[in-house]
C-alpha positions, 0 to 999 in steps of 0.5 A: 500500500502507497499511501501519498500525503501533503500535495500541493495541487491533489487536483489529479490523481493517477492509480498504475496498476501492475500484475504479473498476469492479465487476470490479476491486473483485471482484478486489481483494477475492479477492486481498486475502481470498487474502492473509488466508488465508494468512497465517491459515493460516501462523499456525495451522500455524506451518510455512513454506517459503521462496518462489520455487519453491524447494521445487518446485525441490527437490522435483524435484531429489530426485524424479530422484536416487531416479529414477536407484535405479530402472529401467524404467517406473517410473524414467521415471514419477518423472522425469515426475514431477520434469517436472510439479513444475518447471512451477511455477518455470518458469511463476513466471520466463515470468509475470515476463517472465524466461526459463523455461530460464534461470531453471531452470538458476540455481536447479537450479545453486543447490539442486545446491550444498545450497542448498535455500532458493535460490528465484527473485527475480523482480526480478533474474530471479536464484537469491536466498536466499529464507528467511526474507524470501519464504514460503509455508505448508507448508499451501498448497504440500502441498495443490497438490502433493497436488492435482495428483498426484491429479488426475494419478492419476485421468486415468491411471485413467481411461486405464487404463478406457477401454483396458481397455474397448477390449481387452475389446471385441475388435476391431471387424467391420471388423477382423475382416473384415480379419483372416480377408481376411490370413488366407485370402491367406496359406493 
């Protein structure tokens, strides 16, 4: 890591990217212009969030207390709901090497006592503090948590369509040949 500080003029910045492969610069370039974008992003909204899965955590922890106001299906959906949300912390803690579960009880443990920046340190594998030194643009994490509901939303419809074209279809001949067979055993 280069890190350049105190120019004059820092109106112009050039970034060179080396590898010793194709491959490798071509990643290097996608994760550095991810890197410019965020940043890009944080400065034109100017709204962060603190990192380490601590808004996911939270998020899924105020998701199951409005759960337990409901009933039903309905209650079953929000908790389902909270479930998906927390795949993000538990992927964070399995890609570091850190046990999923644990990592998930540390920082429910952590938000559960009001601390709602408490966010998953990667190196310790501990529930750390992770405002203001880890952040995220709101942007970013509005835009996942959008994304994957709606994408969730669409399979749900499709679902719903094609048990709808099932029903409506009515049972097949074979059914129905099975049907009046049960019927006429039972007069």
């Amino acid at each position: 890591m280069i890190t350049i500080k105190d120019c004059k003029n820092p109106r112009v910045v050039s970034i060179v990217v080396h590898g010793g492969a194709d491959h490798i610069v071509e990643e290097t370039h996608r994760a550095v212009y991810d890197a410019v974008r965020v940043v890009q992003a944080s400065i034109e909204d100017g709204k962060v969030v603190a990192g380490g899965s601590a808004p996911e955590v939270e998020i899924a922890m105020q998701l199951r207390n409005y759960a337990s106001t409901l009933s039903g299906r309905e209650q079953l959906a929000v908790i389902a709901f909270a479930d998906a949300i927390e795949i993000i912390p538990k992927t964070l803690a399995e890609n570091s090497g850190l046990d999923p579960m644990d990592s998930l009880v540390g920082l429910r443990t952590a938000h559960e006592s009001g601390n709602k920046t408490m966010g998953l340190q990667i190196s310790t594998g501990k529930a750390t503090e992770m405002w203001p030194d880890v952040i995220e643009p709101l942007r970013t994490k509005k835009q996942a948590i959008l994304s994957a509901t709606e994408a969730a939303n669409m399979i749900l419809r499709i679902d719903d369509v094609i048990q709808a074209a099932t029903f409506e279809k009515g049972p097949s001949a074979d059914q129905m040949e099975g049907m009046s067979d049960q019927m006429l055993d039972q007069v």
